[in-house]
C-alpha positions as CSV (number, residue, x, y, z in Angstrom):
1,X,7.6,-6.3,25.3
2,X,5.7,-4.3,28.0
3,X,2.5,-2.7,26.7
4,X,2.1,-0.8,30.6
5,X,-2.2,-1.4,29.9
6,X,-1.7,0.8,26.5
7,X,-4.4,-0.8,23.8
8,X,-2.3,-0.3,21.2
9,X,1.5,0.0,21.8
10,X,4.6,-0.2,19.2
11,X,7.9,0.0,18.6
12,X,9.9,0.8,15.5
13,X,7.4,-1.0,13.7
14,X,8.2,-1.4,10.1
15,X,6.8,-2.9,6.8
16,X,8.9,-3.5,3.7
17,X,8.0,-4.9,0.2
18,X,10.7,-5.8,-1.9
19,X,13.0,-2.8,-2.1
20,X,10.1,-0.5,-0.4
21,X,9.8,0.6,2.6
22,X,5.8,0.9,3.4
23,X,6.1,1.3,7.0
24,X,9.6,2.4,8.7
25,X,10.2,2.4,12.8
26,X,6.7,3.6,13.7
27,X,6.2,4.1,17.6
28,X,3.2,4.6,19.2
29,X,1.3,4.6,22.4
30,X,-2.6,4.7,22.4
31,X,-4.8,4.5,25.6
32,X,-7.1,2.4,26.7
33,X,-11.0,4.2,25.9
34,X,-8.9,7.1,23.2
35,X,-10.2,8.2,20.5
36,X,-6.7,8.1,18.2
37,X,-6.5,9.7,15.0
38,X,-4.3,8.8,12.1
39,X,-3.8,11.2,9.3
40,X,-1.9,11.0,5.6
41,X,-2.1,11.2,1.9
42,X,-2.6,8.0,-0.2
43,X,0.1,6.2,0.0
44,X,1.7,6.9,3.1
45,X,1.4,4.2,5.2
46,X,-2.1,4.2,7.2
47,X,-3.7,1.5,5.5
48,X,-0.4,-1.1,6.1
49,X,0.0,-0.1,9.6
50,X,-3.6,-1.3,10.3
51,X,-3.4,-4.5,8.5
52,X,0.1,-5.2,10.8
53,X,-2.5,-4.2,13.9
54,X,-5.1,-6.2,12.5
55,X,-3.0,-9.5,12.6
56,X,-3.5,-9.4,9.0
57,X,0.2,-8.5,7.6
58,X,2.9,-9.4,9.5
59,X,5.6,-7.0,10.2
60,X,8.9,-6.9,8.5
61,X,10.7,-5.0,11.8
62,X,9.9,-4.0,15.6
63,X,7.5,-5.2,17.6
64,X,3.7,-4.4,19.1
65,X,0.6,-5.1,21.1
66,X,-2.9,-4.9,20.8
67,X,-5.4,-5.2,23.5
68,X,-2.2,-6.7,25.1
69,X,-1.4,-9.4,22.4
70,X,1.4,-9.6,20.6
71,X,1.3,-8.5,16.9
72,X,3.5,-11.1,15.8
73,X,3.2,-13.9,17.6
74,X,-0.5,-13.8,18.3
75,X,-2.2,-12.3,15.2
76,X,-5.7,-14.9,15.8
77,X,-6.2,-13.8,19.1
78,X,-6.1,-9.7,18.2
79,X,-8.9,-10.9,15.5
80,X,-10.7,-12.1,18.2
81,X,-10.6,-9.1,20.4
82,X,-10.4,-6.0,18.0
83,X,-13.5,-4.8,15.5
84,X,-13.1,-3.2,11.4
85,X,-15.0,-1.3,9.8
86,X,-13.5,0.1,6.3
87,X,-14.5,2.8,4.3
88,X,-16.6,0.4,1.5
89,X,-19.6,-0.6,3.3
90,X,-18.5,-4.0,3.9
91,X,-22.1,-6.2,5.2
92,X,-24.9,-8.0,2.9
93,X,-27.1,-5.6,1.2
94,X,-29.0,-8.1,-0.5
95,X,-29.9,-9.0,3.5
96,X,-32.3,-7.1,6.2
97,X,-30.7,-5.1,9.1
98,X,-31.7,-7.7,11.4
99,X,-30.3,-10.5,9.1
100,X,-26.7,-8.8,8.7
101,X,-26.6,-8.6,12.6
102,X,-27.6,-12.3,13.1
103,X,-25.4,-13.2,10.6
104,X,-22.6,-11.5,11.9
105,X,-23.1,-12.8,15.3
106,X,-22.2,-16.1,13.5
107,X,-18.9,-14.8,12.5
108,X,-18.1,-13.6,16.0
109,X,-19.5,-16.6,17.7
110,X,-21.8,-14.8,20.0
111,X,-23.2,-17.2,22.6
112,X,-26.8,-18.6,21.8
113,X,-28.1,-16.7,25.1
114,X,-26.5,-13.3,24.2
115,X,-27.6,-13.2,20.5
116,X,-30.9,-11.5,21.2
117,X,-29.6,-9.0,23.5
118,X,-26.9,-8.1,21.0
119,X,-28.9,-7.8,18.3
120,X,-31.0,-5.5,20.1
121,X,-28.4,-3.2,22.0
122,X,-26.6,-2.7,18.2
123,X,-30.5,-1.6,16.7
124,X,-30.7,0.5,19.5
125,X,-27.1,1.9,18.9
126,X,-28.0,2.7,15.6
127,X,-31.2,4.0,15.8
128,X,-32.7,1.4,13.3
129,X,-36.0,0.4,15.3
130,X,-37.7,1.5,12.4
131,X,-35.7,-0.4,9.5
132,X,-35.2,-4.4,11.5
133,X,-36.9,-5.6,8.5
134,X,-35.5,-3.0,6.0
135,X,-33.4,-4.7,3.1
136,X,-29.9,-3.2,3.6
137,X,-29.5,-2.2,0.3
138,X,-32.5,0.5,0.2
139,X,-30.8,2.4,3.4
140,X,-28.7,5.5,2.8
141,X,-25.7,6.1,3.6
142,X,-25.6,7.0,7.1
143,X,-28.1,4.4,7.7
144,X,-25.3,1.7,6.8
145,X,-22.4,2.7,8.4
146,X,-24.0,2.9,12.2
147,X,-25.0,-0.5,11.2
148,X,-21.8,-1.8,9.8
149,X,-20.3,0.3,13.0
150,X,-22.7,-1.9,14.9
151,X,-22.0,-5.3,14.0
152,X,-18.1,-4.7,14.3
153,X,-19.0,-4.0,17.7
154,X,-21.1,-7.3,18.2
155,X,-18.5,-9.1,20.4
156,X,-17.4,-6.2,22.5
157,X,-13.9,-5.8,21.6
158,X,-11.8,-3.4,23.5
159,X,-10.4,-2.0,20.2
160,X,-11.8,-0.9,17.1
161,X,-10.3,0.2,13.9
162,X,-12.3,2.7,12.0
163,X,-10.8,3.2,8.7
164,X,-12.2,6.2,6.8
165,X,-15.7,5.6,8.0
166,X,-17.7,8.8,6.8
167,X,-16.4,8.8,3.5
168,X,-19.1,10.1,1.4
169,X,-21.4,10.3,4.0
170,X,-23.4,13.4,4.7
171,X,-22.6,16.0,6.9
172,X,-25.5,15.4,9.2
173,X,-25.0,11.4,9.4
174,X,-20.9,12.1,9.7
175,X,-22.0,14.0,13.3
176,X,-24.4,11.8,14.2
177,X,-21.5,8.7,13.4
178,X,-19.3,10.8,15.5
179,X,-21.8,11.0,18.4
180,X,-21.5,7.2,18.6
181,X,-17.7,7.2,18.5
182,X,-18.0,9.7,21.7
183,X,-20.2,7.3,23.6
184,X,-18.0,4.2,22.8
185,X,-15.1,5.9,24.2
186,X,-16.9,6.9,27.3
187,X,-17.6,3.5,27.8
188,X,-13.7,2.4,27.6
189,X,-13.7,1.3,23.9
190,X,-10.5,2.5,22.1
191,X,-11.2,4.3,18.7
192,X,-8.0,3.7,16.0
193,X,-9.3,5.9,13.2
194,X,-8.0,7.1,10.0
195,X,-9.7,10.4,8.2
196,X,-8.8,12.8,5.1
197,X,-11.4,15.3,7.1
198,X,-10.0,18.3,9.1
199,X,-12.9,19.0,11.3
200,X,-13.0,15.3,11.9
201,X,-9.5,15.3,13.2
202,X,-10.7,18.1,15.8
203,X,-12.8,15.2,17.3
204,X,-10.0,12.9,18.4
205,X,-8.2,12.9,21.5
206,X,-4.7,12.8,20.0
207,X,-3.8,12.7,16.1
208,X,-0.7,11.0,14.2
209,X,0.4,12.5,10.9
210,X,2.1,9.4,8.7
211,X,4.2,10.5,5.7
212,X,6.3,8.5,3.5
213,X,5.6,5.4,6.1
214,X,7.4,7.5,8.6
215,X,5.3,9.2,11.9
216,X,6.0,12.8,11.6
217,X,3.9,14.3,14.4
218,X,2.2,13.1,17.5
219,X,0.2,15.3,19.7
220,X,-3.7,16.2,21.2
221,X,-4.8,19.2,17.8
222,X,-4.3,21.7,20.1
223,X,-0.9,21.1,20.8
224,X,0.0,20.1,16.9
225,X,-1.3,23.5,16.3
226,X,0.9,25.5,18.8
227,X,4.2,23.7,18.9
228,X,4.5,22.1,15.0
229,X,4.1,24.9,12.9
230,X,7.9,26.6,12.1
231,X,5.9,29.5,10.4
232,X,3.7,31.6,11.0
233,X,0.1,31.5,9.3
234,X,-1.6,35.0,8.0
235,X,-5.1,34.8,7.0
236,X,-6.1,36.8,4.1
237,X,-10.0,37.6,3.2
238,X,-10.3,39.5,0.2
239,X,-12.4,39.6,-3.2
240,X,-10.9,37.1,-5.8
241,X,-8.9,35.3,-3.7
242,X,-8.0,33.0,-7.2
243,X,-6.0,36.5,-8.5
244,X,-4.7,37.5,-5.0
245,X,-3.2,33.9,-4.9
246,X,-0.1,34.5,-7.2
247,X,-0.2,38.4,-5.8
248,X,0.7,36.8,-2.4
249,X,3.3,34.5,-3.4
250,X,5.2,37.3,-4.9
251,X,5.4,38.8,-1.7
252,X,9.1,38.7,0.3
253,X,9.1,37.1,3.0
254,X,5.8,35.1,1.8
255,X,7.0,30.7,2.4
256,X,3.5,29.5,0.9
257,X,0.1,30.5,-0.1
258,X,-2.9,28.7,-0.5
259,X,-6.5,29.1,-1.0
260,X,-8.4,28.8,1.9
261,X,-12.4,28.9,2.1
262,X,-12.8,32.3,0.6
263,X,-10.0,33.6,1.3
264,X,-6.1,32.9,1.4
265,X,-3.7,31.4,4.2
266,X,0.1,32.4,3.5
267,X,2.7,31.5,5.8
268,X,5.8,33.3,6.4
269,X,8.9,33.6,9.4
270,X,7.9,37.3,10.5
271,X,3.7,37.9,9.7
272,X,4.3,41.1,11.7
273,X,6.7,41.9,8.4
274,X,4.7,40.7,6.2
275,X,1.4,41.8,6.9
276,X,2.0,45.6,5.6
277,X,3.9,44.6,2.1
278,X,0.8,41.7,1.9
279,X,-2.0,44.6,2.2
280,X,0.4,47.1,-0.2
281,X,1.1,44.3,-3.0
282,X,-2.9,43.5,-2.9
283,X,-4.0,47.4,-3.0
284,X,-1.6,48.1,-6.0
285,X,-3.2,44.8,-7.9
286,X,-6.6,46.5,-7.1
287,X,-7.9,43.7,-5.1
288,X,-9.9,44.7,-2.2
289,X,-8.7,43.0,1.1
290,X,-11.3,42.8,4.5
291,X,-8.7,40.7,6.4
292,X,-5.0,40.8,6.8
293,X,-3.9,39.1,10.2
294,X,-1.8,36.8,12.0
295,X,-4.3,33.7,12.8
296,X,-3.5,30.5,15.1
297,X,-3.1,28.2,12.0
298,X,-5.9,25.3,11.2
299,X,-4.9,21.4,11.4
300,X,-4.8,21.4,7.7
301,X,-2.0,24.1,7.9
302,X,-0.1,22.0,10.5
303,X,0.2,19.3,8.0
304,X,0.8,20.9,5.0
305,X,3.7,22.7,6.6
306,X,4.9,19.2,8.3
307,X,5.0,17.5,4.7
308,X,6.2,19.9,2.5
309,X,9.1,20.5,5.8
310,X,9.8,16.7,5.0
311,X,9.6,16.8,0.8
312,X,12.1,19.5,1.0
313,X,14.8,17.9,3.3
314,X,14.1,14.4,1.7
315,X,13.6,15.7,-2.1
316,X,10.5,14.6,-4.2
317,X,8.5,11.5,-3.0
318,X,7.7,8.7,-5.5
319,X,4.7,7.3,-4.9
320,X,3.4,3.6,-4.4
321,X,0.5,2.2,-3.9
322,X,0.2,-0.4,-1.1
């Protein structure tokens, strides 16, 4: 299969256990020095399409490449060339920093001159001058994931999965995390990463929404927020949003409402309709509203419009865990 110099490239890729389909005929093109995001609920499929990519799981259907090797056929050499980092801090914490790097560089086989200058280039990558001798254990959060982000980067591979790798970090470490992603990419590496956060998403180059092992949407966010959304999105800011809620959905016209910050989005077919019986209904309940308008709609909009689009022409999803 030609890859045309994509890092990651695949066709109809699918993934079946037993009667279930985990994966089914996923296509996708990233490029070399992208940062790619890939988005879903539990369950739908991001985890088991990185393992296939990893070389770990090998696929039931289709075909694919990473870093130019071929998923099925050359699974050991895409171990050698990719780095992982998953959301559960995954080094020695009874170890130092330094220890978990040299250790590491073991695993990866760094050459005997290189060691020192790898070591070195991931401390200064992760800002750990001060903590070389710092037991892993005792660092926060943050702390350990530039360092775990570090030593999957020991060997220089041209592709790195990042899978959920803020998750309960803070928000301060998450930017700073993200500041590193940004530099790896400027340098050619290509960012695969999974996240359950919006604003996160907003980082990426280009985002994929997976739902029921099928990919639903492709696009940079800009675009999945101009051209995916078949309804319009209203934003409502108003005191007690919580009774406003059902108010809203009553409305005609109204196709969902959610809470949103401190406020409400509700989507409908015509917001120019909808707008004027939205600020009526909420005047006669005797809620105050600031904020009735038409609004370009948020990522998180995007998707919940995408899946609930699919739930209703595929009926109710039952849900595995794989």
């Amino acid at each position: 299969m030609e890859n045309y110099g994509f890092a990651v490239s695949l066709r109809d890729l699918s993934k079946r256990f037993g009667a279930f389909v985990a994966v089914n005929r996923v296509s996708l093109d990233v490029r070399s020095g992208e940062i790619f995001g890939f988005l879903g609920p539990n369950g739908a499929g991001k985890s088991t399409t990185i393992r296939m990519l990893c070389g770990i799981l090998a696929p039931s259907g289709g075909s694919g490449t990473v870093a130019g090797f071929d998923i099925r056929r050359e699974p050991e050499s895409i171990k050698a060339r990719i780095g992982y980092m998953s959301q559960k801090f995954s080094l020695y914490e009874d170890l130092t920093v330094e220890e978990n790097i040299d250790f590491y560089s073991g695993i990866y086989r760094i050459q005997a001159n290189r060691k020192a200058e790898r070591r070195e280039w991931v401390i200064r990558m992760a800002g750990l001058g001060g903590h070389r001798s710092t037991r892993t254990s005792i660092l926060s959060g943050g702390w350990k994931q530039r360092l775990a982000l570090g030593c999957a980067l020991l060997h220089e591979p041209p592709v790195v999965f990042l899978d959920e790798p803020t998750s309960g970090v803070d928000p301060v470490s998450r930017r700073h995390f993200w500041d590193l992603i940004y530099r790896l990419a400027e340098q050619g590496t290509t960012v695969f990463v999974t996240t359950h956060y919006m604003d996160e998403a907003e980082y990426c180059d280009r985002l994929g929404l997976i739902y029921r092992g099928e990919l639903i949407a492709v696009g940079t966010p800009e675009e999945l927020k101009t051209g995916f959304m078949h309804e319009e999105v209203i934003e409502v800011l108003c005191e007690r949003p919580q009774d406003a809620l059902p108010c809203a959905e009553g409305v005609e016209g109204v196709g969902n409402a959610a809470l949103f910050g401190a406020g409400l989005h509700v989507t409908a077919e015509d917001a120019h309709r909808v707008v004027p019986a939205l600020a009526s209904a909420l005047r006669e309940r005797g809620i105050a509203a600031s904020r009735i308008a038409r609004i370009t709609p948020s990522l998180e909009d995007v998707f919940v419009s995408l899946i609930e689009a699919r739930d209703r022409a595929e009926g109710p999803l039952q849900v595995f865990e794989k």
